[in-house]
N, CA, C and O atoms as a printed pandas DataFrame, in Angstrom:
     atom_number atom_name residue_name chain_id  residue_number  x_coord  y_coord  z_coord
0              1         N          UNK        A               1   -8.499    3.833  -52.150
1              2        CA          UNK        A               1   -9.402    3.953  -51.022
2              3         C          UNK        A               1  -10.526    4.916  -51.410
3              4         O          UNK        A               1  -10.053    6.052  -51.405
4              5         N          UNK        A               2  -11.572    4.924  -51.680
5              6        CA          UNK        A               2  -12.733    5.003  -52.379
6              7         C          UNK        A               2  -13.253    5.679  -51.639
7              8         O          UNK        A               2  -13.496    4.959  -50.671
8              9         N          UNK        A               3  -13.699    6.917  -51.398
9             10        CA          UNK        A               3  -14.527    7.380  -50.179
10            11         C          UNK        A               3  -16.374    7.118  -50.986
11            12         O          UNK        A               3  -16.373    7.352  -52.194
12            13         N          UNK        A               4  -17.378    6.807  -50.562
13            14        CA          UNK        A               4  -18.553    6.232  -50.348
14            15         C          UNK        A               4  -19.589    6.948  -49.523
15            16         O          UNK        A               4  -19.409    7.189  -48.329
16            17         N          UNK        A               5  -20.779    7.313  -50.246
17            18        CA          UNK        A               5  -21.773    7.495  -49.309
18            19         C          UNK        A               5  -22.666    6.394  -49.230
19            20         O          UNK        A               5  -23.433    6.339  -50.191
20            21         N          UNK        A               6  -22.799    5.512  -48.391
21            22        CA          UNK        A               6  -23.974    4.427  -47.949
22            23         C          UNK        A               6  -25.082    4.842  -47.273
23            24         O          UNK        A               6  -25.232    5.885  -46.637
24            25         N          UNK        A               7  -26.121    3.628  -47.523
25            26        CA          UNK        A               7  -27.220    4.178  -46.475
26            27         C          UNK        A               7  -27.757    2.504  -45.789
27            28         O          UNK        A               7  -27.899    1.526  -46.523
28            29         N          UNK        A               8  -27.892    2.486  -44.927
29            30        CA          UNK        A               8  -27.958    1.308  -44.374
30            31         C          UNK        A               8  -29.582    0.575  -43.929
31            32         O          UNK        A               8  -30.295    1.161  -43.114
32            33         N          UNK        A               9  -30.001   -0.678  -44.540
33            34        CA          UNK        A               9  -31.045   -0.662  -44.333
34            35         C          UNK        A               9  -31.616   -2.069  -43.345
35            36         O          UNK        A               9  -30.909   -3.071  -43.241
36            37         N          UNK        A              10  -33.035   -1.952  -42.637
37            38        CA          UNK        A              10  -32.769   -2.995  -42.024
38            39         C          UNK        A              10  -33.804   -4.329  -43.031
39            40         O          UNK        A              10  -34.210   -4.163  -44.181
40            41         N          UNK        A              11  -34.002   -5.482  -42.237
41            42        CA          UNK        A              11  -34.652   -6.343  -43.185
42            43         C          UNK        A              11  -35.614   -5.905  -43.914
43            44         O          UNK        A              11  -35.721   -6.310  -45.071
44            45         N          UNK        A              12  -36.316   -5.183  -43.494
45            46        CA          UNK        A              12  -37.629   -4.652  -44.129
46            47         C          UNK        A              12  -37.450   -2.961  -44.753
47            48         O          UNK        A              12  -38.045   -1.885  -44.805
48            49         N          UNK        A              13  -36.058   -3.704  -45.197
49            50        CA          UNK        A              13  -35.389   -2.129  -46.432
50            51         C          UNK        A              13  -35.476   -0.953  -46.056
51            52         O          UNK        A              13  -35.349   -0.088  -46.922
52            53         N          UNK        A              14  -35.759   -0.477  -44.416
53            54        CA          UNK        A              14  -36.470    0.785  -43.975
54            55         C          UNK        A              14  -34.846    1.779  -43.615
55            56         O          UNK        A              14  -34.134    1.604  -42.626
56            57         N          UNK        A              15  -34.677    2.478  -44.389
57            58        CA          UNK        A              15  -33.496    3.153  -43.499
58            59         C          UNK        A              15  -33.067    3.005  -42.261
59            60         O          UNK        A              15  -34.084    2.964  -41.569
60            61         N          UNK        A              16  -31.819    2.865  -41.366
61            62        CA          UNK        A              16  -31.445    3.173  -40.299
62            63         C          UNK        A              16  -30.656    3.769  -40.355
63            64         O          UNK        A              16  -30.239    3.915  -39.206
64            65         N          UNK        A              17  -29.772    4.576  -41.388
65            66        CA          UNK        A              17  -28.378    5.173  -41.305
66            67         C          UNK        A              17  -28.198    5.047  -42.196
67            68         O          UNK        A              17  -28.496    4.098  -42.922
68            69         N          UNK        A              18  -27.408    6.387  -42.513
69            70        CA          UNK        A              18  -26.594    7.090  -43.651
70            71         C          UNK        A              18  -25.025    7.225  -42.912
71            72         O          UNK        A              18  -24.874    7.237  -41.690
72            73         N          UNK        A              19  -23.911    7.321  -43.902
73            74        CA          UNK        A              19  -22.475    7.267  -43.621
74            75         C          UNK        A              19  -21.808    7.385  -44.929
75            76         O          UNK        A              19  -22.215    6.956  -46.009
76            77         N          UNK        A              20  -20.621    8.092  -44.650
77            78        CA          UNK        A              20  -19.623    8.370  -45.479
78            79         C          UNK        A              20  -18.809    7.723  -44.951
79            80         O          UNK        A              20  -18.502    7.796  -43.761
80            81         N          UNK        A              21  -18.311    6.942  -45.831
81            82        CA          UNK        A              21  -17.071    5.883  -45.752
82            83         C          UNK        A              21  -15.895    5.911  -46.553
83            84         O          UNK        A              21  -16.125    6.695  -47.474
84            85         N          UNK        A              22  -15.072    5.574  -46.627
85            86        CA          UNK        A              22  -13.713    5.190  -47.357
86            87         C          UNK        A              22  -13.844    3.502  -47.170
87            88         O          UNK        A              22  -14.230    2.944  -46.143
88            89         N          UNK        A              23  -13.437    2.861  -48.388
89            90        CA          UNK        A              23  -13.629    1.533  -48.334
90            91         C          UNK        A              23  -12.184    1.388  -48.807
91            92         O          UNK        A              23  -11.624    1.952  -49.747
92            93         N          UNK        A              24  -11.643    0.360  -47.794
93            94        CA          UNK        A              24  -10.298   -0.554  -48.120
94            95         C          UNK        A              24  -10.414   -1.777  -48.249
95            96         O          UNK        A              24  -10.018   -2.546  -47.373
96            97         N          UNK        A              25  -11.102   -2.273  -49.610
97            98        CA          UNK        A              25  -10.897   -3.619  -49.917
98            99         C          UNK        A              25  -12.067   -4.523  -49.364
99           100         O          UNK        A              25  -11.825   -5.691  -49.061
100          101         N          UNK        A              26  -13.376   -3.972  -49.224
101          102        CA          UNK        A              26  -14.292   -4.612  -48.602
102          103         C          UNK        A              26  -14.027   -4.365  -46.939
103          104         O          UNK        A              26  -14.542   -5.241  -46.244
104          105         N          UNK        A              27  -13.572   -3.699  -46.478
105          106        CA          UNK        A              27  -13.596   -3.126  -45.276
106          107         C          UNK        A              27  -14.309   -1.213  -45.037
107          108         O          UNK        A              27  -13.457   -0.341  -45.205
108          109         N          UNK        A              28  -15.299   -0.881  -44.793
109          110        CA          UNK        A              28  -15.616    0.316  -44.583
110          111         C          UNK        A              28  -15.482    0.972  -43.613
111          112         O          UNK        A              28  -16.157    0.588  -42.658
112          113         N          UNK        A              29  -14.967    1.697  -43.480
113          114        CA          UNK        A              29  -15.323    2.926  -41.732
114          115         C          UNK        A              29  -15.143    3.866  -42.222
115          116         O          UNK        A              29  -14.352    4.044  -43.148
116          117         N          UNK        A              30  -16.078    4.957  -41.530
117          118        CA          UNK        A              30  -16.333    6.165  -41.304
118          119         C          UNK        A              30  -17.449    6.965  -40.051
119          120         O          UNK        A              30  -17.941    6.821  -38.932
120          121         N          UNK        A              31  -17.358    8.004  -41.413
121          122        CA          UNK        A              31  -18.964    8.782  -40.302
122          123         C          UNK        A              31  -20.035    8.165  -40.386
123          124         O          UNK        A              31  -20.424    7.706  -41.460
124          125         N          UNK        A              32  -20.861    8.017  -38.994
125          126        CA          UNK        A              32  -22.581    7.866  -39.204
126          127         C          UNK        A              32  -23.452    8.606  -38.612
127          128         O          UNK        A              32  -23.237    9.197  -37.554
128          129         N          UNK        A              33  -24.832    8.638  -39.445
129          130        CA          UNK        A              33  -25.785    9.583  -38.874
130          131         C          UNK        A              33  -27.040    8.134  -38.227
131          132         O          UNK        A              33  -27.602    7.142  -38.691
132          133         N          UNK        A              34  -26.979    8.575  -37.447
133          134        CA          UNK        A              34  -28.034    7.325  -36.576
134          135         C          UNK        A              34  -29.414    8.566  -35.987
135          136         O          UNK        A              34  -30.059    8.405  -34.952
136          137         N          UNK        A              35  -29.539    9.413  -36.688
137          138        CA          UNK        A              35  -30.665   10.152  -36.367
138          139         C          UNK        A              35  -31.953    9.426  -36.171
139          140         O          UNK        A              35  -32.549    9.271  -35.105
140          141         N          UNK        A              36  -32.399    8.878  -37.709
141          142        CA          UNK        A              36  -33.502    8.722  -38.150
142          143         C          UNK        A              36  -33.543    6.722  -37.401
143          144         O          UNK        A              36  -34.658    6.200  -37.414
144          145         N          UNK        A              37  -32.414    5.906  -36.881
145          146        CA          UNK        A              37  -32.531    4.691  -36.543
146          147         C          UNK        A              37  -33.752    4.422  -35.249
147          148         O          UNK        A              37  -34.101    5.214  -34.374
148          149         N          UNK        A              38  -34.093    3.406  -35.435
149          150        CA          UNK        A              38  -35.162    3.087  -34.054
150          151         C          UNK        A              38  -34.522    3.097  -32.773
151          152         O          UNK        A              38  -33.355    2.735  -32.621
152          153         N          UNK        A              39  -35.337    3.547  -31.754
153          154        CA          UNK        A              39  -34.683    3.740  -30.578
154          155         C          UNK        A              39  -34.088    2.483  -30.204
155          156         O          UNK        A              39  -32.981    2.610  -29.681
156          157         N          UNK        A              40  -34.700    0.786  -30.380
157          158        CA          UNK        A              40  -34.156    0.056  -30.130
158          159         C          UNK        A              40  -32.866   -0.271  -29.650
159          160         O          UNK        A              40  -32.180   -0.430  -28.640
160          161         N          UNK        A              41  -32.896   -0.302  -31.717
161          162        CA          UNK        A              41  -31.673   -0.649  -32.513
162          163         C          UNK        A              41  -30.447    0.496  -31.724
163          164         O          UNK        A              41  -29.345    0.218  -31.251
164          165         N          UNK        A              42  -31.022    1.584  -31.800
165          166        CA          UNK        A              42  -29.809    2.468  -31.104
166          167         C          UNK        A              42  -29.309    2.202  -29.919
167          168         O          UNK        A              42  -28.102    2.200  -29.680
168          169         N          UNK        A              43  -30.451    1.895  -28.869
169          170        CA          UNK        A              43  -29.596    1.581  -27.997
170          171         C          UNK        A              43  -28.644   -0.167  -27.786
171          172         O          UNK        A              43  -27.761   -0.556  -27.022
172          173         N          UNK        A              44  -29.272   -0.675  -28.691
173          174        CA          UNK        A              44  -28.679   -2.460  -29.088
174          175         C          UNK        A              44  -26.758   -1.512  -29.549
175          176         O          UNK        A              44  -25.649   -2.042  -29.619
176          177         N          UNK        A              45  -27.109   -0.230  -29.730
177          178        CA          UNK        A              45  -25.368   -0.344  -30.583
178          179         C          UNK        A              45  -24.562    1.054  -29.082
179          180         O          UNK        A              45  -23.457    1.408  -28.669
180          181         N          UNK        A              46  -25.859    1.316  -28.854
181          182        CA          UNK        A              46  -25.338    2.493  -27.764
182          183         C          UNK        A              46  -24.262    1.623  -26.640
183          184         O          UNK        A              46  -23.300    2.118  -26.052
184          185         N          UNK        A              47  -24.790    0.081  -26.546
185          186        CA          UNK        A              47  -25.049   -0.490  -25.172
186          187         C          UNK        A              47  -23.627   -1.317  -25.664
187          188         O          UNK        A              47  -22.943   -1.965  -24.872
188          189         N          UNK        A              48  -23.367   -1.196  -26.878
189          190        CA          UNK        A              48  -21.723   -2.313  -27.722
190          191         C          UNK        A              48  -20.917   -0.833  -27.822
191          192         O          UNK        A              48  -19.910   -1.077  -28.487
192          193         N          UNK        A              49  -20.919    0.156  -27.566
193          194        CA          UNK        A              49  -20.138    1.331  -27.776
194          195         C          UNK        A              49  -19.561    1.340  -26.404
195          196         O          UNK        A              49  -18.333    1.386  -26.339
196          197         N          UNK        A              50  -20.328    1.299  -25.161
197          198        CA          UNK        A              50  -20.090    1.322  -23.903
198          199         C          UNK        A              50  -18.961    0.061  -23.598
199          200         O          UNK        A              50  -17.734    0.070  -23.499
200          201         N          UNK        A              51  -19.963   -0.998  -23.500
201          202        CA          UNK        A              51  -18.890   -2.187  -23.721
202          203         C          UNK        A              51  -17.340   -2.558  -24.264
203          204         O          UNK        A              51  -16.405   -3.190  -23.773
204          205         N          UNK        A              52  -17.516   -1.957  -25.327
205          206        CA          UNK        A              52  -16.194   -1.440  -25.976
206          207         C          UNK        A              52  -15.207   -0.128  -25.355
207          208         O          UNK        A              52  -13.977   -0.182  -25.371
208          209         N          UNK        A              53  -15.654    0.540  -25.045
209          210        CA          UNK        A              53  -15.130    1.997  -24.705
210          211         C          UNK        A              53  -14.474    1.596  -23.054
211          212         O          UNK        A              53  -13.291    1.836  -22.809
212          213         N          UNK        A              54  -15.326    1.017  -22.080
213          214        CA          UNK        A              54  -14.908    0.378  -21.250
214          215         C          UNK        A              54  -14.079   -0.702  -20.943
215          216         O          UNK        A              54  -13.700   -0.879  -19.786
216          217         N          UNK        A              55  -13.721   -1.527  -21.964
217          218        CA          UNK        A              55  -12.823   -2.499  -22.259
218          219         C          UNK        A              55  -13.522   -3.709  -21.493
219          220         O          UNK        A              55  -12.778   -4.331  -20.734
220          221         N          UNK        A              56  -15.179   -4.237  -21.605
221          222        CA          UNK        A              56  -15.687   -5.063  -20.734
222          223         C          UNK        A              56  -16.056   -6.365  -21.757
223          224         O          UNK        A              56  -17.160   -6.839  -22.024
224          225         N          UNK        A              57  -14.587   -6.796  -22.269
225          226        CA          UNK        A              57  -14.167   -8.005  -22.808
226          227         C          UNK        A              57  -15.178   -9.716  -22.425
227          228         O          UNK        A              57  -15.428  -10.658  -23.177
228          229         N          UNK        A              58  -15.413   -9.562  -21.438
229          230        CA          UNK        A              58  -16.457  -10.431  -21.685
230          231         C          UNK        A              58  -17.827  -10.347  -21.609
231          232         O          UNK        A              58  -18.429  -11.294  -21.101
232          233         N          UNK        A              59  -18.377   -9.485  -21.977
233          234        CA          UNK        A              59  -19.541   -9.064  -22.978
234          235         C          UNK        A              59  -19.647   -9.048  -23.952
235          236         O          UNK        A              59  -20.745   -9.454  -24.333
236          237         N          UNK        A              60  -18.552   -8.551  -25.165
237          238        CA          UNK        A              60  -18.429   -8.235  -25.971
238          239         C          UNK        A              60  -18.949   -9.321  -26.982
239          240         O          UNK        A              60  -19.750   -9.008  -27.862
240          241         N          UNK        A              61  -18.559  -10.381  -26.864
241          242        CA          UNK        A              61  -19.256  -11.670  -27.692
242          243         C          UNK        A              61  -20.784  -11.988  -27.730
243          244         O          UNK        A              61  -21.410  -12.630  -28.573
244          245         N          UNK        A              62  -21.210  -11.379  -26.613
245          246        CA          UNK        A              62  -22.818  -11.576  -26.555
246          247         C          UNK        A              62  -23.289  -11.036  -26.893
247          248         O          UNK        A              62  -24.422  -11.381  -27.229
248          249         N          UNK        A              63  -22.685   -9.242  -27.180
249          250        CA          UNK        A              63  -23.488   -8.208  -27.772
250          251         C          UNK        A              63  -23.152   -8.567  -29.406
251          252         O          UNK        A              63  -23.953   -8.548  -30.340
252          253         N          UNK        A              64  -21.803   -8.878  -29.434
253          254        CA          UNK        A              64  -21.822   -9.065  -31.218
254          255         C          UNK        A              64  -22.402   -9.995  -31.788
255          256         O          UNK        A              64  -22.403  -10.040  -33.018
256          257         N          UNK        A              65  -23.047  -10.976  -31.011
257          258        CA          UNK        A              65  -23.658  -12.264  -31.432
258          259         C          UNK        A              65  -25.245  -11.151  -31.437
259          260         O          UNK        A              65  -25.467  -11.166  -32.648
260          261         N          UNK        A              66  -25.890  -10.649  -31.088
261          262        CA          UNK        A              66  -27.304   -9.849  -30.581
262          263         C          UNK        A              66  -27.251   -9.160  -32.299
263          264         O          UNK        A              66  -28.051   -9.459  -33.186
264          265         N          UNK        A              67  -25.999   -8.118  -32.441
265          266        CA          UNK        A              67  -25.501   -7.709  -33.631
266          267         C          UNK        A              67  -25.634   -8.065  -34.926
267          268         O          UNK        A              67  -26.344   -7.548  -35.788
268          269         N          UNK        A              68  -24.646   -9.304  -35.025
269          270        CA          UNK        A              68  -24.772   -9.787  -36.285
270          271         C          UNK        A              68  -25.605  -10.676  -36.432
271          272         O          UNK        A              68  -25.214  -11.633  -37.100
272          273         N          UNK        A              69  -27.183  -10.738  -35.840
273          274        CA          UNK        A              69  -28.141  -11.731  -35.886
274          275         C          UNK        A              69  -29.465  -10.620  -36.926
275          276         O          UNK        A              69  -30.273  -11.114  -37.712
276          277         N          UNK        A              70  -29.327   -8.915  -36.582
277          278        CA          UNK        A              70  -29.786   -8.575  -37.170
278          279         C          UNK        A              70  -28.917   -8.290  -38.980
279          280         O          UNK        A              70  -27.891   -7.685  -39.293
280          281         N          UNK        A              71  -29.873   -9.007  -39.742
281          282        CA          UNK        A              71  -29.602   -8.564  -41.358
282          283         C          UNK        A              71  -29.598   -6.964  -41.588
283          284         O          UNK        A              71  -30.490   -6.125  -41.461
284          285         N          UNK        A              72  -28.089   -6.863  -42.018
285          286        CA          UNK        A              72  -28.067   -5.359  -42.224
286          287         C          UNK        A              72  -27.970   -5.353  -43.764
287          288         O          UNK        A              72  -27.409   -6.331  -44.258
288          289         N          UNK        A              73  -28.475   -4.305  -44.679
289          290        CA          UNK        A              73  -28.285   -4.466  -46.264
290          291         C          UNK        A              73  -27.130   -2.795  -46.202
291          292         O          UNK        A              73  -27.233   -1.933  -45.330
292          293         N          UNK        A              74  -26.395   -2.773  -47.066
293          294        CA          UNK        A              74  -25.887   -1.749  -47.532
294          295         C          UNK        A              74  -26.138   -1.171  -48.779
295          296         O          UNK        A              74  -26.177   -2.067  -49.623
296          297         N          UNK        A              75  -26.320   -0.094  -49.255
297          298        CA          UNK        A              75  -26.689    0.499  -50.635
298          299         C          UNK        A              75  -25.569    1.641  -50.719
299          300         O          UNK        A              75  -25.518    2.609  -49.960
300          301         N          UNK        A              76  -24.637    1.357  -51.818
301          302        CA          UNK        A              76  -24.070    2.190  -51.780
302          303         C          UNK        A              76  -24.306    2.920  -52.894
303          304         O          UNK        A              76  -24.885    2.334  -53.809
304          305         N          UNK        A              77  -23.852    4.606  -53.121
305          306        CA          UNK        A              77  -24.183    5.502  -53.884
306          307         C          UNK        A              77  -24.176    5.581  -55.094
307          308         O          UNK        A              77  -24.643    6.587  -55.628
308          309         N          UNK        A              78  -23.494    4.247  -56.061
309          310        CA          UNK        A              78  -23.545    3.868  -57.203
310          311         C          UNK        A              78  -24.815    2.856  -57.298
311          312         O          UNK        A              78  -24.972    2.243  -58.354
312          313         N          UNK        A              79  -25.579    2.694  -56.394
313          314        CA          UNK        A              79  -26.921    1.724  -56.533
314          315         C          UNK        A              79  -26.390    0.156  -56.359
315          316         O          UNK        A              79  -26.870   -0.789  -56.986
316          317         N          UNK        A              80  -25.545    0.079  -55.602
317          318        CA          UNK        A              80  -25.136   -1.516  -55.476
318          319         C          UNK        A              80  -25.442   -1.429  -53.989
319          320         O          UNK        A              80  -25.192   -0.650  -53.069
320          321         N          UNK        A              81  -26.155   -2.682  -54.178
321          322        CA          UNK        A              81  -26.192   -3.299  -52.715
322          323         C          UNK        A              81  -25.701   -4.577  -52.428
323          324         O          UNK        A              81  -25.776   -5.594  -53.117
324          325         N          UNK        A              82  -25.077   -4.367  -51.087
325          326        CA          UNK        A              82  -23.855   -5.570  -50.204
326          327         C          UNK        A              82  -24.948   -5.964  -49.063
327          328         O          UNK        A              82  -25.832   -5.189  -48.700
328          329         N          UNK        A              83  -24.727   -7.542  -48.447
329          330        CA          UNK        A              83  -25.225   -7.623  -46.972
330          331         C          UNK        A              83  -23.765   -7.119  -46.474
331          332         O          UNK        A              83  -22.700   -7.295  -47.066
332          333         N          UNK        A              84  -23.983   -6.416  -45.182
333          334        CA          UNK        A              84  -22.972   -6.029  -44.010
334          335         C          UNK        A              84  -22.976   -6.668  -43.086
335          336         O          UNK        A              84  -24.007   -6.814  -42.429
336          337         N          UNK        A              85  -21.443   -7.428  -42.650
337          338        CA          UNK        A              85  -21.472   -7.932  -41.698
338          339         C          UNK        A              85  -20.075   -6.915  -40.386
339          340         O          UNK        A              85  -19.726   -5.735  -40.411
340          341         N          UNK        A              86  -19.800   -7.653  -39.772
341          342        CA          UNK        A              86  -19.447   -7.189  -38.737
342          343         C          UNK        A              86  -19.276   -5.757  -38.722
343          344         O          UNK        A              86  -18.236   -5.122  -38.900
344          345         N          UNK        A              87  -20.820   -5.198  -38.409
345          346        CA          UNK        A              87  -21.174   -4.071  -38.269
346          347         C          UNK        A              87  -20.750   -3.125  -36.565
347          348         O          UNK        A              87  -21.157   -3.282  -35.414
348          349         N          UNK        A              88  -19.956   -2.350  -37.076
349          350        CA          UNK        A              88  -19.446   -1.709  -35.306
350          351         C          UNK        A              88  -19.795   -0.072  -35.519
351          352         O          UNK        A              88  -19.088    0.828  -35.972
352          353         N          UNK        A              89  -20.966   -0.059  -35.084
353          354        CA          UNK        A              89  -21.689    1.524  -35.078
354          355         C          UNK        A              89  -21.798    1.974  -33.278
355          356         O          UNK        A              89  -22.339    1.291  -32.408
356          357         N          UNK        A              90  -21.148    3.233  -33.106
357          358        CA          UNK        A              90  -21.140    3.903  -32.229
358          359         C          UNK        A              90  -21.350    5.153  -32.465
359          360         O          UNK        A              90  -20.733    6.052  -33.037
360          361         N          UNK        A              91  -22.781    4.998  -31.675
361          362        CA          UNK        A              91  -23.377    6.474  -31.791
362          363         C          UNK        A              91  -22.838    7.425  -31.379
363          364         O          UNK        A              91  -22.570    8.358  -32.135
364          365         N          UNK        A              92  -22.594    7.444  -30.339
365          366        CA          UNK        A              92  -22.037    8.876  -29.330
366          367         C          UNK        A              92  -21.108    9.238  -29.981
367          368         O          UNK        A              92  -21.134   10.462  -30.109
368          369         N          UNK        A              93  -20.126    8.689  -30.556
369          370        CA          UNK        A              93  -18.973    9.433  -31.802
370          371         C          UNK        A              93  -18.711    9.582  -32.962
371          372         O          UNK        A              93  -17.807   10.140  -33.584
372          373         N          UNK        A              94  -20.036    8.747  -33.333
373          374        CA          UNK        A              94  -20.825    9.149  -34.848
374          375         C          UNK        A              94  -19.744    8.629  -35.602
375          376         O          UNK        A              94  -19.065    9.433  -36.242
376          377         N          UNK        A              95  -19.363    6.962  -35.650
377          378        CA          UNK        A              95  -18.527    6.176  -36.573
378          379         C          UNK        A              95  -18.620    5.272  -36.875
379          380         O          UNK        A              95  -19.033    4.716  -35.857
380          381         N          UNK        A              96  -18.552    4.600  -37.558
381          382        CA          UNK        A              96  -19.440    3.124  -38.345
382          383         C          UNK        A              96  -17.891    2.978  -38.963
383          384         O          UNK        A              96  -16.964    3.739  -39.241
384          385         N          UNK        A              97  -18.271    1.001  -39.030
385          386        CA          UNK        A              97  -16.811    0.341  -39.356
386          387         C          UNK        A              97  -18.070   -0.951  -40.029
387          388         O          UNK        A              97  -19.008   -1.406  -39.375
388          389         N          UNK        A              98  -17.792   -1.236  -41.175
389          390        CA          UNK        A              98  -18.756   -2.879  -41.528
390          391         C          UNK        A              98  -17.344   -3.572  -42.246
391          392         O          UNK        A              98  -16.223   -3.084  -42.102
392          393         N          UNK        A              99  -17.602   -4.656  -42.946
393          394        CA          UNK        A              99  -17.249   -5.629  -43.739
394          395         C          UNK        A              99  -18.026   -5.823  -44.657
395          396         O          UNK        A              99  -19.102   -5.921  -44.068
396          397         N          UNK        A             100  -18.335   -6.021  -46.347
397          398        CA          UNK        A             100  -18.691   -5.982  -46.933
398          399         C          UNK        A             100  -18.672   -7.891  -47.714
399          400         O          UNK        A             100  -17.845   -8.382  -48.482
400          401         N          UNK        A             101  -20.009   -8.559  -47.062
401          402        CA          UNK        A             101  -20.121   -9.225  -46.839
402          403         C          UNK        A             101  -20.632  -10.316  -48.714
403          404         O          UNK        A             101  -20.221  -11.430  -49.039
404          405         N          UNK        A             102  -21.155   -9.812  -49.139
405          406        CA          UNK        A             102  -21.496  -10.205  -50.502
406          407         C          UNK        A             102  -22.346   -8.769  -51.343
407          408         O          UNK        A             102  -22.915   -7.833  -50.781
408          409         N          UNK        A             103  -22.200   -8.983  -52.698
409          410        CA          UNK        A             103  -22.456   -7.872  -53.356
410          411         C          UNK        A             103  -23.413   -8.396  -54.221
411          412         O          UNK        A             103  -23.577   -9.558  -54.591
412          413         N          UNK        A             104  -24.099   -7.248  -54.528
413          414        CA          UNK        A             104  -25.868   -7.599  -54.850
414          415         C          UNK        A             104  -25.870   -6.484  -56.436
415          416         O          UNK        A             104  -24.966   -5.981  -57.103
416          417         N          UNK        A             105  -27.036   -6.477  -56.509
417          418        CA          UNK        A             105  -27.173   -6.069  -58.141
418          419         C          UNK        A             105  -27.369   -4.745  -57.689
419          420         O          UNK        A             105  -27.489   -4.478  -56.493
420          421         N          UNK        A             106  -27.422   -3.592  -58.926
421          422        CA          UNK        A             106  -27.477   -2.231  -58.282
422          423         C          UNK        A             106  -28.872   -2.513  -58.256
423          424         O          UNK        A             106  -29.426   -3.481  -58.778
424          425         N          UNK        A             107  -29.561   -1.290  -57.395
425          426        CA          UNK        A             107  -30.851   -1.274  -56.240
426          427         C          UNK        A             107  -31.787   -0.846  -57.778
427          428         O          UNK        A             107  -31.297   -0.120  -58.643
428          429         N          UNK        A             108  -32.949   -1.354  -57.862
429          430        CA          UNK        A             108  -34.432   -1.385  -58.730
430          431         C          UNK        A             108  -33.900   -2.544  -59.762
431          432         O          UNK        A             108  -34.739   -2.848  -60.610
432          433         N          UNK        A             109  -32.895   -3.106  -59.821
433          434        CA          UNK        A             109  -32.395   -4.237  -61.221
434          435         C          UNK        A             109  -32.697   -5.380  -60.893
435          436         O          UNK        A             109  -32.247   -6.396  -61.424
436          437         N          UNK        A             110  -33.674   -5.330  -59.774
437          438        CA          UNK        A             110  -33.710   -7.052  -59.280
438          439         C          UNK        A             110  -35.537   -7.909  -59.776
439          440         O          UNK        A             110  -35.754   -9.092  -59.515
């Protein structure tokens, strides 16, 4: 179990988040810093933290469909980059969970 520093980017490669992770097998969770993310996007994950935390089960498919429509890239600290999919970031307790969706060449080799 590999602990990992990632940084998470959106289509247009712009940072949204940094996190320390432990990876089990193409599964990641850990800490996240959602400082520097767009207010949007934050509240697109503020508004799936609530949903979740509340147990309001039929929402939950509409927000993860909203979710995994945005392309998330991962870069992790050895210069490899993954697309991330089922991305579950909750701000208010500062924890990020992805899936490590396909793996890419390390970052400037392309």
């Amino acid at each position: 179990m590999p602990h990992r520093v990632v940084t998470l980017l959106d289509e247009d490669r712009m940072p949204i988040a940094t996190a320390d992770v432990d990876d089990k097998q193409g599964r990641c969770s850990g800490t996240v810093d959602v400082n520097h993310m767009p207010e949007s996007l934050r509240r697109l994950f503020e508004e799936y933290e609530e949903i979740v935390s509340n147990q309001i089960f039929g929402l939950l498919d509409q927000i993860e469909d909203r979710i995994n429509s945005i392309p998330l890239l991962v870069v992790f600290d050895d210069g490899v980059e993954a697309r991330a999919r089922d991305v579950q970031i909750f701000p208010r307790s500062g924890t990020i969970s992805f899936e490590v969706a396909e793996s890419g060449v390390p970052n400037g080799s392309r």
